[in-house]
Biopython code that builds the backbone (N, CA, C, O; Angstrom):
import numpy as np
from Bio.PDB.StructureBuilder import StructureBuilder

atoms = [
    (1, "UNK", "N", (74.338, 218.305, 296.080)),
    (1, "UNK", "CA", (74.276, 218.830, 294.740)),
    (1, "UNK", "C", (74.482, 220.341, 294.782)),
    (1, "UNK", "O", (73.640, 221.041, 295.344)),
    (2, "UNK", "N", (75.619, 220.903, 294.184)),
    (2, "UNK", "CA", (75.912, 221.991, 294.309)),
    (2, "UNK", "C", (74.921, 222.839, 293.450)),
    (2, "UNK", "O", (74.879, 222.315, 292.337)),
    (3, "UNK", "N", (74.097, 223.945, 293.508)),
    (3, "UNK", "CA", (73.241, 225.042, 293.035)),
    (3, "UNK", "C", (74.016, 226.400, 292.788)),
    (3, "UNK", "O", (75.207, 226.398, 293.099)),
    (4, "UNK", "N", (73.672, 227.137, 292.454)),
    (4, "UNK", "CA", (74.239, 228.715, 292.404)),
    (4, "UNK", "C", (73.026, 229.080, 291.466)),
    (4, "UNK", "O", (72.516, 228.482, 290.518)),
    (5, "UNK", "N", (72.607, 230.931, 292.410)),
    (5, "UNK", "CA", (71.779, 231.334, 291.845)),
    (5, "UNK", "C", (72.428, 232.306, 290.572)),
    (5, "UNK", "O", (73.106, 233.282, 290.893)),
    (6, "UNK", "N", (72.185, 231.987, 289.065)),
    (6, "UNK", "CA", (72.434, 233.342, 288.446)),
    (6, "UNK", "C", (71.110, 233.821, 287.284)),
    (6, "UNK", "O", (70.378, 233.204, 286.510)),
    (7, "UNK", "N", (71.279, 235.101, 287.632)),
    (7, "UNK", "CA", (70.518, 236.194, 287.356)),
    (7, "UNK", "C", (69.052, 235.489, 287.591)),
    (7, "UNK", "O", (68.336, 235.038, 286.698)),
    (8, "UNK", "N", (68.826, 235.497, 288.730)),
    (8, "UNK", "CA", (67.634, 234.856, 289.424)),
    (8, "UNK", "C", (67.246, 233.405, 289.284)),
    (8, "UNK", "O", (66.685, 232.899, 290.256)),
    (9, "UNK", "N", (67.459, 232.669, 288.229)),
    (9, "UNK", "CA", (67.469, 231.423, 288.404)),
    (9, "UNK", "C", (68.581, 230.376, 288.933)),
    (9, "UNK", "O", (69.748, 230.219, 288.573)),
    (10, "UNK", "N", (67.799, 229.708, 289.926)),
    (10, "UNK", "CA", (68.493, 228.653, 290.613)),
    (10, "UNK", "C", (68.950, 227.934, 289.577)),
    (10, "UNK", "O", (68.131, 227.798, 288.668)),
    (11, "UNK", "N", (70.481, 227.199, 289.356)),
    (11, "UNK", "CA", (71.248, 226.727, 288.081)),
    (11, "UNK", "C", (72.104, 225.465, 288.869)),
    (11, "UNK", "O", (73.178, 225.685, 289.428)),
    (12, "UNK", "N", (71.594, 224.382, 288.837)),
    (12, "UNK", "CA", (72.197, 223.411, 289.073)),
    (12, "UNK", "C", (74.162, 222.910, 288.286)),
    (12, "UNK", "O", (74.262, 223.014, 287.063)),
    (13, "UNK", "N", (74.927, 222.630, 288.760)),
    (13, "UNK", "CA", (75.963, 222.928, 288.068)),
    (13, "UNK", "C", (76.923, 221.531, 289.064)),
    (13, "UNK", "O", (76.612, 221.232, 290.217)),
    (14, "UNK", "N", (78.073, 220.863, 288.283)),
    (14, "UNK", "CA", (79.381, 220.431, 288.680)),
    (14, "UNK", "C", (80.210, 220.994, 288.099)),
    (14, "UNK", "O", (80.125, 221.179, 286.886)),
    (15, "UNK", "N", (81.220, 221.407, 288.824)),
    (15, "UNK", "CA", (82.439, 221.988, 288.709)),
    (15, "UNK", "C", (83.709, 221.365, 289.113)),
    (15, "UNK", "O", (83.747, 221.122, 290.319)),
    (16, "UNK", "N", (85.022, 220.954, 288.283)),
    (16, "UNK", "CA", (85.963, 220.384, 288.708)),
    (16, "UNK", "C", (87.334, 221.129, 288.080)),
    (16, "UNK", "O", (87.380, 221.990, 287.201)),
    (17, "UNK", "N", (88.314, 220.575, 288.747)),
    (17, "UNK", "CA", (89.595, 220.830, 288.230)),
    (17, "UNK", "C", (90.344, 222.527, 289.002)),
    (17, "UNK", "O", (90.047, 222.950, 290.119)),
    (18, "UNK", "N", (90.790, 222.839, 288.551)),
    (18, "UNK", "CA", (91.604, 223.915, 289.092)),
    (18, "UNK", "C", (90.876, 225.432, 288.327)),
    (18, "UNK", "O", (90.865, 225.680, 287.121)),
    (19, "UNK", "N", (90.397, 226.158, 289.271)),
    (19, "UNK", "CA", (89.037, 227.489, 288.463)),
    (19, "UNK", "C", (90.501, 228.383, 288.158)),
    (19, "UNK", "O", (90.443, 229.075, 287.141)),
    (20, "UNK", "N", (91.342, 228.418, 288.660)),
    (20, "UNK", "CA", (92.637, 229.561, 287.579)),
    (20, "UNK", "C", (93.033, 229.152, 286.080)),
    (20, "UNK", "O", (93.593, 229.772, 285.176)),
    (21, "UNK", "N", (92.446, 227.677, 286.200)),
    (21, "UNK", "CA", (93.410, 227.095, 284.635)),
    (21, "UNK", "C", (92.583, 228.052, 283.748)),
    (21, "UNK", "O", (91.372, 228.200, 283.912)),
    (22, "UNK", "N", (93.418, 228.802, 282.643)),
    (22, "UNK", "CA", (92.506, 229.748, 281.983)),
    (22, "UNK", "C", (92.190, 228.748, 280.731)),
    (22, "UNK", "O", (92.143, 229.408, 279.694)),
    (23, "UNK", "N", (91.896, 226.977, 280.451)),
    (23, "UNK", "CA", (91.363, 226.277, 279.605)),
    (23, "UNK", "C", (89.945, 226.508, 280.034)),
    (23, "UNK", "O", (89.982, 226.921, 281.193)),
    (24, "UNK", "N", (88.729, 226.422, 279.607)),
    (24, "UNK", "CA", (87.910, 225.738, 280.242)),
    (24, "UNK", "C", (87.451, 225.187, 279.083)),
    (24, "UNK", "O", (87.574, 225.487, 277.896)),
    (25, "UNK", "N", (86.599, 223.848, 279.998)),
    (25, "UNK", "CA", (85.157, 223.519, 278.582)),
    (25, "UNK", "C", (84.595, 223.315, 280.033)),
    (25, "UNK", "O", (84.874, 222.887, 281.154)),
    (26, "UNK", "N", (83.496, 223.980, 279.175)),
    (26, "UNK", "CA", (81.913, 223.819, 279.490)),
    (26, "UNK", "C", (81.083, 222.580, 278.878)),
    (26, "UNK", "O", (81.163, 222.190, 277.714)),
    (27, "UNK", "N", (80.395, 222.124, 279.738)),
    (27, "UNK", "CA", (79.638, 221.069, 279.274)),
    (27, "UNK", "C", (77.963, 220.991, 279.337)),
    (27, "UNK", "O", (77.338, 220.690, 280.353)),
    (28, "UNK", "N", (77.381, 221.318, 278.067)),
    (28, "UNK", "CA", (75.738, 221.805, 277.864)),
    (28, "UNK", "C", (75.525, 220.609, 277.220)),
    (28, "UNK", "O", (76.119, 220.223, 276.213)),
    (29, "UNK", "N", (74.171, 219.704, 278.173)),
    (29, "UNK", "CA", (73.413, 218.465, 277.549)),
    (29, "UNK", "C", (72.415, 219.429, 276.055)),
    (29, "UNK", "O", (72.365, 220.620, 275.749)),
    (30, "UNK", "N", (71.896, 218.422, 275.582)),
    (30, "UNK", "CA", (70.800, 218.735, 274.974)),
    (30, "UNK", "C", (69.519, 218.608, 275.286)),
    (30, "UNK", "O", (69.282, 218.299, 276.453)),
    (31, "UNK", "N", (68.681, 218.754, 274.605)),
    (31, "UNK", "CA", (67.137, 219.363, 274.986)),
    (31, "UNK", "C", (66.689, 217.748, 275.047)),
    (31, "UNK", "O", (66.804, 216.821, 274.246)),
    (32, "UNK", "N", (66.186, 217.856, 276.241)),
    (32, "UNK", "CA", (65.597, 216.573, 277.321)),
    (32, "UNK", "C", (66.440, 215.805, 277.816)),
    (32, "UNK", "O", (66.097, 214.751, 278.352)),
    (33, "UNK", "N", (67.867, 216.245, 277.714)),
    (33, "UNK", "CA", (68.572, 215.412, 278.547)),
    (33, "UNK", "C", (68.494, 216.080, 280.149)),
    (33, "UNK", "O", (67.608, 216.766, 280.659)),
    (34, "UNK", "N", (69.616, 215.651, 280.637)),
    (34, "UNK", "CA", (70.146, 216.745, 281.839)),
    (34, "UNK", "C", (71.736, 216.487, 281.902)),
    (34, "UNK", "O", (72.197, 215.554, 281.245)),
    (35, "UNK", "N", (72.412, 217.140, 282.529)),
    (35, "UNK", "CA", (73.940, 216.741, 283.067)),
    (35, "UNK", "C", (74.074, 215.578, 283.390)),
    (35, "UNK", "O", (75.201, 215.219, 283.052)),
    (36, "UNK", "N", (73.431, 214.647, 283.951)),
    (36, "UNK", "CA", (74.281, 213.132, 283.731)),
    (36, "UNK", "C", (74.213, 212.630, 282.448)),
    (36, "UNK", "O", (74.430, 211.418, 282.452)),
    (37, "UNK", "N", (73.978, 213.125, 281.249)),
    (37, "UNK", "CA", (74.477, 212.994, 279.993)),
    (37, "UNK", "C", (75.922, 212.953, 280.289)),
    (37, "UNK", "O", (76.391, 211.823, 280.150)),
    (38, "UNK", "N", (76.812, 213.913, 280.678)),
    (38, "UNK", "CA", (78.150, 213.748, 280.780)),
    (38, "UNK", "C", (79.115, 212.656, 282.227)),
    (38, "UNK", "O", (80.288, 212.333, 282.414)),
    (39, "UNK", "N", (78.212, 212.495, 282.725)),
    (39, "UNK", "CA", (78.493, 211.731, 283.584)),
    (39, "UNK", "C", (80.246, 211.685, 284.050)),
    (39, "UNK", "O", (80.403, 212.484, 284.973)),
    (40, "UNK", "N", (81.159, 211.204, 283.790)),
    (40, "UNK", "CA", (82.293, 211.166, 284.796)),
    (40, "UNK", "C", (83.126, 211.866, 283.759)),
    (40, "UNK", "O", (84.301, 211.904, 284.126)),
    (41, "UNK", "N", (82.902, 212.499, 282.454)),
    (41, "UNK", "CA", (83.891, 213.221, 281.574)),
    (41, "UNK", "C", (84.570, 214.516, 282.546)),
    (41, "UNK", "O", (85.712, 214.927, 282.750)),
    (42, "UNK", "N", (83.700, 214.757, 282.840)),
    (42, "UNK", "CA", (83.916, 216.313, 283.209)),
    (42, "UNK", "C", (85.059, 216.570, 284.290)),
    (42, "UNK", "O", (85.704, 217.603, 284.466)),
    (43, "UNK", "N", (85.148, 215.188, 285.060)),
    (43, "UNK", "CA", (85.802, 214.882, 286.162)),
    (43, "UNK", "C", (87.404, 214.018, 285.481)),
    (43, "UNK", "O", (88.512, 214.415, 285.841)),
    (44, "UNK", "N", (87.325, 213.475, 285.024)),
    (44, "UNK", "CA", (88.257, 213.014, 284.207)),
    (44, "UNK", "C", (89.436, 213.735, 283.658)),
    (44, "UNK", "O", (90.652, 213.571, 283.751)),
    (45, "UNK", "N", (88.422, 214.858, 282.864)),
    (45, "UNK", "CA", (89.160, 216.079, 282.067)),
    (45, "UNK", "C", (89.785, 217.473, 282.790)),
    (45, "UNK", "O", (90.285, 218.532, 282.412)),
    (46, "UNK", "N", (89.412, 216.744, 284.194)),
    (46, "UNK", "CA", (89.911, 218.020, 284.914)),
    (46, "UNK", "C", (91.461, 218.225, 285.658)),
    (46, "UNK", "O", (91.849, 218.936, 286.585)),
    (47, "UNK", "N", (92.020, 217.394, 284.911)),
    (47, "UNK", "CA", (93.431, 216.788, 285.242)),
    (47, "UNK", "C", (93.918, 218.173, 284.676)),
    (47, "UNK", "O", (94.730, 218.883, 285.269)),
    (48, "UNK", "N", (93.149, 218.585, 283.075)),
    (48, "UNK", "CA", (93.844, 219.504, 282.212)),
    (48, "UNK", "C", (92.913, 220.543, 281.977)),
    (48, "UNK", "O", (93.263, 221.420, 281.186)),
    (49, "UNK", "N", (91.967, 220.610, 282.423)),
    (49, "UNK", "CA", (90.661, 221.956, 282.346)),
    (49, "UNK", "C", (90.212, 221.816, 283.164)),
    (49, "UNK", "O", (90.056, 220.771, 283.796)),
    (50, "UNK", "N", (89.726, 223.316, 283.475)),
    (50, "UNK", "CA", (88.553, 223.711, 284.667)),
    (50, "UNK", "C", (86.972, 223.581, 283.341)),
    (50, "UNK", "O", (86.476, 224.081, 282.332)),
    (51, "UNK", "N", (86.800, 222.351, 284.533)),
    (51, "UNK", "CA", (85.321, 221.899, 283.364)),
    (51, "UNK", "C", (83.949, 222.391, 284.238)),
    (51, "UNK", "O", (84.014, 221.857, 285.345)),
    (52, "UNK", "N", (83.220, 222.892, 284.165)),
    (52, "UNK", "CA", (82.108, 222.917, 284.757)),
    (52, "UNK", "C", (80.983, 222.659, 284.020)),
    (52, "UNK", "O", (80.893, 223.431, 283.065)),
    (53, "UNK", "N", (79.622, 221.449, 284.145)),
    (53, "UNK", "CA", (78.971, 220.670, 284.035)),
    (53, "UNK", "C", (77.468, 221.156, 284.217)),
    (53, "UNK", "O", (76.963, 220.610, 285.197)),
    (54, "UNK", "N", (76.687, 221.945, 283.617)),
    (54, "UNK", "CA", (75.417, 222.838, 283.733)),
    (54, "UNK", "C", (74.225, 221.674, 283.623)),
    (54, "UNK", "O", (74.122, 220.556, 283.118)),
    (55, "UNK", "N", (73.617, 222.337, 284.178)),
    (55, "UNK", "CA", (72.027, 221.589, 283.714)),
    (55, "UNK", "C", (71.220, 223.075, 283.207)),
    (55, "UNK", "O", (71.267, 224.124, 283.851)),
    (56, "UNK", "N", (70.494, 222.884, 281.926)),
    (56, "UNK", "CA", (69.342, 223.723, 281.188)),
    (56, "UNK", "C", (68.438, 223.798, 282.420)),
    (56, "UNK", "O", (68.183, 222.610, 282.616)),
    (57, "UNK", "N", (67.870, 224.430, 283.268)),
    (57, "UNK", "CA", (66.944, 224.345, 284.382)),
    (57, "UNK", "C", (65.590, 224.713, 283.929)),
    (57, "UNK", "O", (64.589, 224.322, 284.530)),
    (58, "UNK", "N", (65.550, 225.333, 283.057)),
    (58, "UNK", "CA", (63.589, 225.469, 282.614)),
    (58, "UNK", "C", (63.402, 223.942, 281.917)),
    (58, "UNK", "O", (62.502, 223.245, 282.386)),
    (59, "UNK", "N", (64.191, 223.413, 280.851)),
    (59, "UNK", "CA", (64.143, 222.765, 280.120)),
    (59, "UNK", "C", (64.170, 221.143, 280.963)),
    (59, "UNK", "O", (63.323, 220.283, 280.722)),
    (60, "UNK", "N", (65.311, 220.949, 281.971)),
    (60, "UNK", "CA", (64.878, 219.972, 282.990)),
    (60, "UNK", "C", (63.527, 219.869, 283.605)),
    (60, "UNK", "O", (62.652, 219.005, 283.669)),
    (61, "UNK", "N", (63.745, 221.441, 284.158)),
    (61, "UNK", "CA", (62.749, 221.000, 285.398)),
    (61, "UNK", "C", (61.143, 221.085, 284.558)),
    (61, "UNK", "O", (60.114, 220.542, 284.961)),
    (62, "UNK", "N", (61.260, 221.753, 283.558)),
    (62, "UNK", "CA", (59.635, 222.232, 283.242)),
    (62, "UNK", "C", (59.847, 221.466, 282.110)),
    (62, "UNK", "O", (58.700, 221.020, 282.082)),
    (63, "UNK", "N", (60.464, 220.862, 280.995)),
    (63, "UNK", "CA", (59.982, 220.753, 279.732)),
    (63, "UNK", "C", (59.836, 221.940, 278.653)),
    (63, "UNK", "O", (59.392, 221.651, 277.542)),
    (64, "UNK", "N", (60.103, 222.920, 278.872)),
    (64, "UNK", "CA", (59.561, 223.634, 278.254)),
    (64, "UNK", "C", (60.708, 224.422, 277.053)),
    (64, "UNK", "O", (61.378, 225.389, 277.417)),
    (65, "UNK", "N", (60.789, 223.994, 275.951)),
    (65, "UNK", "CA", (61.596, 223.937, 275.101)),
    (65, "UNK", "C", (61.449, 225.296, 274.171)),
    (65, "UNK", "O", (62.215, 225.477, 273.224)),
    (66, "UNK", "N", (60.417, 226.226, 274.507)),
    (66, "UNK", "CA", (60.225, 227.691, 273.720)),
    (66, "UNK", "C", (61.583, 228.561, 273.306)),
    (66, "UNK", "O", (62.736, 228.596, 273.735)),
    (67, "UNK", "N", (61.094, 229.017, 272.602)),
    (67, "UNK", "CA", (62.600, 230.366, 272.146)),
    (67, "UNK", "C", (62.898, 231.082, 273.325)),
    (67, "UNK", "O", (64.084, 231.397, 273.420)),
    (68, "UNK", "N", (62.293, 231.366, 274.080)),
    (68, "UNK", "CA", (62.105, 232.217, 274.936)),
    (68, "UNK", "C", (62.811, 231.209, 276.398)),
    (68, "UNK", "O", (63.949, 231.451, 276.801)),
    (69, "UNK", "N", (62.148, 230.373, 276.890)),
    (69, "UNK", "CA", (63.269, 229.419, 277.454)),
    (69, "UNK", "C", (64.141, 229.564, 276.841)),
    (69, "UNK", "O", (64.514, 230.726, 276.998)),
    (70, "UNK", "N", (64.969, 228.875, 275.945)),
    (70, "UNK", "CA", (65.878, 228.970, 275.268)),
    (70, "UNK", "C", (67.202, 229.830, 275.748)),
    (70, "UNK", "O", (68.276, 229.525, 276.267)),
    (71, "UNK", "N", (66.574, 231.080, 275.306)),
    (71, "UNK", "CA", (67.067, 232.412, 275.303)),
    (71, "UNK", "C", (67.653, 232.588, 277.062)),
    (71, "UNK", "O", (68.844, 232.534, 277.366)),
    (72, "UNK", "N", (66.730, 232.763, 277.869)),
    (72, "UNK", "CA", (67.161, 232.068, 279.525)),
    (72, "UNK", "C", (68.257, 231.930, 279.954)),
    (72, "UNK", "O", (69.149, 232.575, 280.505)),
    (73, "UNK", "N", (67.846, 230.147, 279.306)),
    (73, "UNK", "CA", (69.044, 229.636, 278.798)),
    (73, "UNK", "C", (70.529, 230.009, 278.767)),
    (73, "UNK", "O", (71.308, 229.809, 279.699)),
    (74, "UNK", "N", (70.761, 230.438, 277.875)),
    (74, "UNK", "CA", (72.241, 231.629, 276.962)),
    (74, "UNK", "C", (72.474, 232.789, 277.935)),
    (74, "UNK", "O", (73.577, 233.326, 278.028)),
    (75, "UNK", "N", (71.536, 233.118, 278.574)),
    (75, "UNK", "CA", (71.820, 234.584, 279.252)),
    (75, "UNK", "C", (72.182, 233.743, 280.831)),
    (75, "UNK", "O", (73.073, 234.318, 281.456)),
    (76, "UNK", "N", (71.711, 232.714, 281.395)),
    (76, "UNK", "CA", (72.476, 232.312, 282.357)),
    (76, "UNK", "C", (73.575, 231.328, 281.953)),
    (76, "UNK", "O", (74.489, 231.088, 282.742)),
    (77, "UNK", "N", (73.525, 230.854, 280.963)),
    (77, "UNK", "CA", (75.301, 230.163, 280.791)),
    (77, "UNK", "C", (76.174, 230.814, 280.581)),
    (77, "UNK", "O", (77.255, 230.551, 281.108)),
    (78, "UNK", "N", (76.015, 232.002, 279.658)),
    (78, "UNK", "CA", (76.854, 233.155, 279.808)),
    (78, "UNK", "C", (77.358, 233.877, 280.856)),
    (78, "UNK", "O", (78.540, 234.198, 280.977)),
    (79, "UNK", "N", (76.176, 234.221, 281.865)),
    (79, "UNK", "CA", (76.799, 234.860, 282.856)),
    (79, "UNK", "C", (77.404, 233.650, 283.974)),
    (79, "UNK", "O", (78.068, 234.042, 284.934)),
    (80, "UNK", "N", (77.112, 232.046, 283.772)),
    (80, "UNK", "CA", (78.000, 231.897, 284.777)),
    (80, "UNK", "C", (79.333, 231.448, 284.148)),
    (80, "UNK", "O", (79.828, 230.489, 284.740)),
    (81, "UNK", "N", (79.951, 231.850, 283.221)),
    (81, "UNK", "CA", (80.917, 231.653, 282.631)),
    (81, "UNK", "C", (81.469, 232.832, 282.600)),
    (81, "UNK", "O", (82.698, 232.888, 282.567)),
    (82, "UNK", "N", (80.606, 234.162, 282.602)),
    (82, "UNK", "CA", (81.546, 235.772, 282.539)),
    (82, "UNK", "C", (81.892, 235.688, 284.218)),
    (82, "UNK", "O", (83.067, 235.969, 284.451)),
    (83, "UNK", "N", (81.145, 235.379, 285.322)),
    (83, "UNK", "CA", (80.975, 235.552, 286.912)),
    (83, "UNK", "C", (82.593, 234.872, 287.124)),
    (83, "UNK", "O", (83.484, 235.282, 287.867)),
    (84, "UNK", "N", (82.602, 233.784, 286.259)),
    (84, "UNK", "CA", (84.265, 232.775, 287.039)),
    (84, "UNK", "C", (85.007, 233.928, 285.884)),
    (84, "UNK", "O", (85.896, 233.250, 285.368)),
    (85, "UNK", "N", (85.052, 235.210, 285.302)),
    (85, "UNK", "CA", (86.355, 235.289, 284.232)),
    (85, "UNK", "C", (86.608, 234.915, 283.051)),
    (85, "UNK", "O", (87.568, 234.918, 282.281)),
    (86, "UNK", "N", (85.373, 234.539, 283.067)),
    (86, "UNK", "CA", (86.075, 234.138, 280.958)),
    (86, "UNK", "C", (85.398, 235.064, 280.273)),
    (86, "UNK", "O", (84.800, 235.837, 281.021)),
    (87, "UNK", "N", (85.307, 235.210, 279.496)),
    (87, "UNK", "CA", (85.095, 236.530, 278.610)),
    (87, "UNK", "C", (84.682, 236.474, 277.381)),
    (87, "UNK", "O", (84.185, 237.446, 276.812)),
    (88, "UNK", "N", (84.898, 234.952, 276.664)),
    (88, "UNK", "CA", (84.704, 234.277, 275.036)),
    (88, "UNK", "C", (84.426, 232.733, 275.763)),
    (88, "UNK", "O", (84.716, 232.067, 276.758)),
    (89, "UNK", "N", (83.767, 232.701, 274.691)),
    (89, "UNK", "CA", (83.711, 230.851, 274.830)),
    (89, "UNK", "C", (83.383, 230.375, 273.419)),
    (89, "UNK", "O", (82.600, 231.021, 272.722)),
    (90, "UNK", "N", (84.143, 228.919, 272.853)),
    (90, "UNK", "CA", (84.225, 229.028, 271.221)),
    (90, "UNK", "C", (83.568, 227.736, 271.832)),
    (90, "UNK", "O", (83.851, 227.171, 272.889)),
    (91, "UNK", "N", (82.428, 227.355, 270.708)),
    (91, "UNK", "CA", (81.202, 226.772, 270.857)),
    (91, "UNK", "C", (81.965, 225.802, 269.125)),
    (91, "UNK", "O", (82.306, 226.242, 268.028)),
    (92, "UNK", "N", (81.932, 224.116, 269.842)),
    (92, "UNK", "CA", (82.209, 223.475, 268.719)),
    (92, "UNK", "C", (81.020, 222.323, 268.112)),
    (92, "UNK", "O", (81.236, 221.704, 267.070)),
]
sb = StructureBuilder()
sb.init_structure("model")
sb.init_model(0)
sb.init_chain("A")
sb.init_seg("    ")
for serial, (resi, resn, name, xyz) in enumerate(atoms, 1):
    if name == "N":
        sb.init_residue(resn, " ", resi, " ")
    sb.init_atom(name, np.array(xyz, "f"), 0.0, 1.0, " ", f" {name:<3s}", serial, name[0])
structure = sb.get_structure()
């Protein structure tokens, strides 16, 4: 199971497809799921996007669903999405 630490929290993550394709989608479960919510999409779609596959890590591992988790949250999906080069991400 691939890990990467960003901005101090350990961030569980799958990553597929080609990291130059400048498509990406990102793939964020919701609150009490985890990443095998997406299960084999991510891998599928990587024929035509660089998809990478996050897990919420306070919210997995602890439960803990506060604003403040939350917030965490956004500041490490962001940065591991600014760390590979992207710069915007349009949220549908």
């Amino acid at each position: 199971m691939p890990f990467t630490e960003v901005k101090g929290i350990n961030t569980y993550y799958e990553e597929y497809g080609d990291p130059k394709n400048s498509k990406l989608v990102l793939f964020i479960h919701g609150l009490g799921d985890s990443s095998a919510t997406w299960r084999d999409i991510p891998e599928a779609l990587s024929k035509y996007f660089h998809t990478i596959n996050i897990d919420l890590v306070a919210i997995v591992t602890t439960g803990d669903m506060s604003i403040l988790s939350m917030i965490k949250e956004e500041i490490v999906v962001l940065a591991m999405v600014s760390e590979r080069g992207f710069l915007s991400i349009l949220l549908y």
